[in-house]
C-alpha positions in Angstrom: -71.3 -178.5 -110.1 -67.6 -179.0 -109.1 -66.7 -182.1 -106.9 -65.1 -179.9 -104.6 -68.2 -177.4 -104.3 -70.5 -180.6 -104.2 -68.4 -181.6 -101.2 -68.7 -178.3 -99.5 -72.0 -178.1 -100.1 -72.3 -181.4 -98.1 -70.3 -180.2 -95.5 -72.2 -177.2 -94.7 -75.0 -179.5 -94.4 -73.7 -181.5 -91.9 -72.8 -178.7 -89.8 -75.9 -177.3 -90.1 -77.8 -180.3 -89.4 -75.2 -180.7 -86.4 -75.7 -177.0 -85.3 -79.4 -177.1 -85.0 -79.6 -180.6 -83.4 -76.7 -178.7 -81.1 -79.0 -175.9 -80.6 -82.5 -177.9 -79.7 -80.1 -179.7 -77.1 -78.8 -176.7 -75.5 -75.4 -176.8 -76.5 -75.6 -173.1 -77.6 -74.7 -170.7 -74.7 -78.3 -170.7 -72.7 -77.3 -167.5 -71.3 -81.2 -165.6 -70.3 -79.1 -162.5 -69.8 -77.6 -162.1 -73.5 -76.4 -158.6 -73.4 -74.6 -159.5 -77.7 -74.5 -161.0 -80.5 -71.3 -160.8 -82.9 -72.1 -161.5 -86.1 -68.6 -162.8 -88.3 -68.1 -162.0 -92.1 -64.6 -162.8 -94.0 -65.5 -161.7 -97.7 -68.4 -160.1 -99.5 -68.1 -160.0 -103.0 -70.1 -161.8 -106.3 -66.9 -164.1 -107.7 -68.3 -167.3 -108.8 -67.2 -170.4 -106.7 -65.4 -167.9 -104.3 -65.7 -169.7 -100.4 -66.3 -168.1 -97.1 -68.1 -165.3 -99.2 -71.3 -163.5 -98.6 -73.1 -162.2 -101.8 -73.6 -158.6 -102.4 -77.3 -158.6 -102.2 -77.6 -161.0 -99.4 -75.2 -158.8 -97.2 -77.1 -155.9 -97.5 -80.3 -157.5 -97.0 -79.1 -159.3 -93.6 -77.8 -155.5 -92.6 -81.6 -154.3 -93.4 -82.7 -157.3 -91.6 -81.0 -156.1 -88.7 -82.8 -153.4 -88.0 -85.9 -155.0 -89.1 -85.4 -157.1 -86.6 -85.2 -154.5 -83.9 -81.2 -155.2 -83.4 -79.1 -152.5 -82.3 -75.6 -152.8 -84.3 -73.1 -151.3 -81.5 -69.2 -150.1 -81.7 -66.3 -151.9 -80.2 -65.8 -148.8 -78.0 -69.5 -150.1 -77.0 -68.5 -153.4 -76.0 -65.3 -152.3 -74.2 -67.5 -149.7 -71.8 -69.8 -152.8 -71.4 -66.9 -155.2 -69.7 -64.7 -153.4 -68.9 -66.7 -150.2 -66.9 -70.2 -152.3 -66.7 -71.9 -150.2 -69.0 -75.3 -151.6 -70.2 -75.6 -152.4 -73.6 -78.8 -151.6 -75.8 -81.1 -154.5 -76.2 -80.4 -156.7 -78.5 -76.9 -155.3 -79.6 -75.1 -156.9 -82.0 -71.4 -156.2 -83.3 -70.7 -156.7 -86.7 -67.2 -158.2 -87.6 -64.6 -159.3 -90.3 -61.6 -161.5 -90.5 -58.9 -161.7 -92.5 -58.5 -158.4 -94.2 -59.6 -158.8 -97.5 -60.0 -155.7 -99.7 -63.4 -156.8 -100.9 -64.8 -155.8 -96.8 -63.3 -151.8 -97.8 -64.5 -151.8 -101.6 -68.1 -153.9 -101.4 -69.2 -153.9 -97.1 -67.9 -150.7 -96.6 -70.1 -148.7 -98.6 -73.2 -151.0 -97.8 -72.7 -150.3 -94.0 -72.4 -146.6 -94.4 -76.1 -146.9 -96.4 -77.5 -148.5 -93.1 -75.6 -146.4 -90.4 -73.2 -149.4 -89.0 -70.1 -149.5 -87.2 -67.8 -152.4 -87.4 -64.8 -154.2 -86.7 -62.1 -155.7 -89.1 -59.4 -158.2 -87.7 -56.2 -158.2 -90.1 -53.3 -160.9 -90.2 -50.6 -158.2 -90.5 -48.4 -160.8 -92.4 -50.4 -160.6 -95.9 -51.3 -156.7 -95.8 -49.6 -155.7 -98.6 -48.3 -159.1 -100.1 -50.4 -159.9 -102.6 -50.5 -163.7 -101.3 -53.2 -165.8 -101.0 -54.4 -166.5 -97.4 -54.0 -170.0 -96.5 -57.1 -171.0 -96.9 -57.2 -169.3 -100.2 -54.6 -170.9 -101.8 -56.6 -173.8 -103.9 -59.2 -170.8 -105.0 -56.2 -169.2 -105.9 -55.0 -172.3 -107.5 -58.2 -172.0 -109.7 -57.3 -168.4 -110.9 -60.1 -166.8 -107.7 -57.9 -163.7 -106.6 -59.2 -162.7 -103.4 -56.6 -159.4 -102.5 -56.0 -158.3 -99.4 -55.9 -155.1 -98.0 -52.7 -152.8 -97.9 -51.6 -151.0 -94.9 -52.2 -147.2 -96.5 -56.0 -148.6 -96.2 -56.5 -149.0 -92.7 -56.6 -145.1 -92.1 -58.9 -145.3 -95.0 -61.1 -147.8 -93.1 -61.5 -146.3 -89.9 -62.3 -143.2 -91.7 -65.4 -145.1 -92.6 -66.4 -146.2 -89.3 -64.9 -149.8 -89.2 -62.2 -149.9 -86.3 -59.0 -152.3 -87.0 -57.7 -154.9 -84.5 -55.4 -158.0 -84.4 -55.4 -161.0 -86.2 -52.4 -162.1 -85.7 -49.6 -161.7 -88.0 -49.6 -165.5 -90.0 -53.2 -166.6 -90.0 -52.0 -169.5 -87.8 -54.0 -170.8 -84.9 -52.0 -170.3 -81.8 -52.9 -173.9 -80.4 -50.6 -175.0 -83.3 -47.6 -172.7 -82.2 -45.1 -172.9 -79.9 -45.8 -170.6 -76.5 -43.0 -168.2 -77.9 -44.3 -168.1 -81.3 -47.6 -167.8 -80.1 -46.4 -164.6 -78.1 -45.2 -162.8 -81.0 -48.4 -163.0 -83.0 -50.1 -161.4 -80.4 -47.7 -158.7 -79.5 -46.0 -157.7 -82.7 -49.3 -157.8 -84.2 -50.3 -155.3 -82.0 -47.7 -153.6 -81.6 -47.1 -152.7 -85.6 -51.1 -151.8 -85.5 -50.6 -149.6 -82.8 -47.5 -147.3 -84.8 -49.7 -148.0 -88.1 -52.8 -146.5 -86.4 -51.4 -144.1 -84.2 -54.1 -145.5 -80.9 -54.2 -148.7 -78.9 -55.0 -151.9 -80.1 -57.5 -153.8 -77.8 -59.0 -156.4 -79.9 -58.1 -159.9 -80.8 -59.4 -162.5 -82.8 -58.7 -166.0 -82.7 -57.8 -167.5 -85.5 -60.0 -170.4 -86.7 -61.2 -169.5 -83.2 -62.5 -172.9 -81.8 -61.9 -174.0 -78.8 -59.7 -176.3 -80.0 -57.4 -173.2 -81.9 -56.5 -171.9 -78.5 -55.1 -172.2 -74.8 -55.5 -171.3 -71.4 -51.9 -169.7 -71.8 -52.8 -167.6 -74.4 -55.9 -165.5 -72.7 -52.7 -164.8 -70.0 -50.6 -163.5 -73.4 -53.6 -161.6 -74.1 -54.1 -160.0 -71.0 -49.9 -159.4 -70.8 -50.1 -157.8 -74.1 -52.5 -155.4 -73.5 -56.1 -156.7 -74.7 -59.2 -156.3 -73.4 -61.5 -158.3 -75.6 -60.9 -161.4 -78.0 -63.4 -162.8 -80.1 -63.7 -166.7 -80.9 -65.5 -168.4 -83.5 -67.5 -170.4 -81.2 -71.6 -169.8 -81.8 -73.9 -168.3 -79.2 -74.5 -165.5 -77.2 -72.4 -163.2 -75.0 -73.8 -162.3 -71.3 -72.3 -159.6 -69.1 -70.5 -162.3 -67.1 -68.9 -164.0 -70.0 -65.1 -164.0 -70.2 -64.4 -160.6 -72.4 -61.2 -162.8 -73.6 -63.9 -165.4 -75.0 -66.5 -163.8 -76.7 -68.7 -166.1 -79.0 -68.3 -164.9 -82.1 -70.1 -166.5 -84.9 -74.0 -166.6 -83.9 -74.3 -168.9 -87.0 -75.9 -171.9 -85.4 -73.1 -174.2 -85.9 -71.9 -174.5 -82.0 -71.1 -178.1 -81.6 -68.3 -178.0 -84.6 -66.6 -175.3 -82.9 -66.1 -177.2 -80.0 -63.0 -179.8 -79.3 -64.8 -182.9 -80.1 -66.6 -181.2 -83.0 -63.4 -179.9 -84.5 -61.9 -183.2 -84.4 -64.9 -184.6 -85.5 -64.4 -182.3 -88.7 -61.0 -183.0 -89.6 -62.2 -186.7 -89.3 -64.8 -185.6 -92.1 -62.9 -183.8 -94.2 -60.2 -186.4 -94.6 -62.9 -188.5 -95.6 -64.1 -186.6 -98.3 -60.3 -185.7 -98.9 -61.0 -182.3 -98.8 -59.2 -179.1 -96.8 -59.8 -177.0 -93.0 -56.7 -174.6 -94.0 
């Protein structure tokens, strides 16, 4: 095993350990009333030493779980009727998501989620459709020769065609905590706005990027809300009730909550420069 996979192993211990030590504590939204569950995916494909990836098999067996389970795998158009017109929710509904855009989500989840039934959501940086660059925190796989492609705008239409709706990430893949107000603006608008002409419908989803609550503002749900969004998901674990801020939707569910807070994010970048390893 590679140092650097050895340290990411370790990593992903710790915040596992830290998650469920969270959890047992309460830290996790303790909401009785939880009304969803989003569960967040960036890449499903079978490349060897390939990060933030979910294996083929294992995919489709968490989508059977699902229904093993007795979940009920909703829309976006769901969720939007649910805070914005009050309209209940099936129980235990759960809204399946991906980030970043990768072509491996149209290729490899795509056809898995049309074998089980499922709707989803994909959240694309607009800035590497069609570029052929690695996403930032890509760029040492792609050091390593690990090409993970991204999608190209002619695929969206193919995308939706297959049930999974396309929102905002952004355009850079840049937290907007790190940006200035201005800057921060124009990811959220012109990301939505070139959407909107690429899709031909409104745009009304967001998705933090890195999505702690350390990645964003106060000042940026009101850009949100300027611009035109109803919903934004973050990365921070738990539950969603019907009286949770639609603008701050947990959206991991992975048990790792305390990470994704301030002090846990800080706490991480502490860690990693420890082990002298990257949070890009």
């Amino acid at each position: 095993m590679r140092a650097d996979e050895l340290k990411q192993k370790l990593k992903n211990g710790v915040y596992r350990s830290i998650g469920e030590a969270a959890t047992g504590a309460g830290v996790v939204d303790g909401i009785a009333e939880r009304s969803l569950c989003v569960l967040m995916y960036h890449k499903v494909n079978d490349t060897a030493g390939n990060t933030v990836t979910v294996p083929t098999s294992q995919f489709d067996e968490q989508m059977a779980q699902l229904r093993d389970l007795d979940y009920t795998v909703v829309s976006l158009d769901d969720v939007l009727a649910h805070y914005l017109d009050a309209r209940p929710l099936p129980h235990r509904a759960v809204l399946i998501t991906f980030d970043d855009g990768y072509l491996d989500n149209l290729e490899i989840a795509v056809p898995i989620l049309q074998r089980h039934g499922y709707p989803a959501v994909l959240f694309a940086p607009i800035g590497y459709l069609d570029t052929g660059r690695p996403l930032p925190h890509d760029e040492h796989l792609a050091s390593r020769g690990i090409v993970n492609r991204t999608l190209d705008w002619s695929q969206l239409a193919e995308l939706e065609q297959a049930g999974v709706r396309v929102e905002s990430h952004g355009i850079g893949h840049r937290p907007l905590a790190d940006l200035e107000v201005d800057e921060a603006a124009r990811e959220i608008t012109l990301s939505k706005l070139r959407l909107e002409e690429a899709l031909g419908r409104p745009v009304r989803a967001f998705a933090y990027v890195k999505g702690s609550e350390a990645h964003y503002r106060p000042v940026h749900l009101s850009l949100l809300r300027q611009a035109g969004y109803d919903v934004a998901f973050t990365s921070i674990s738990g539950g969603n009730g019907s009286r949770t801020d639609p603008l701050q939707l947990s959206g991991a569910c992975d048990l790792i909550a305390l990470k994704d807070t301030v002090a846990g994010t800080h706490a991480r970048r502490w860690f990693n420069a420890a082990l002298g390893t990257s949070t890009k």
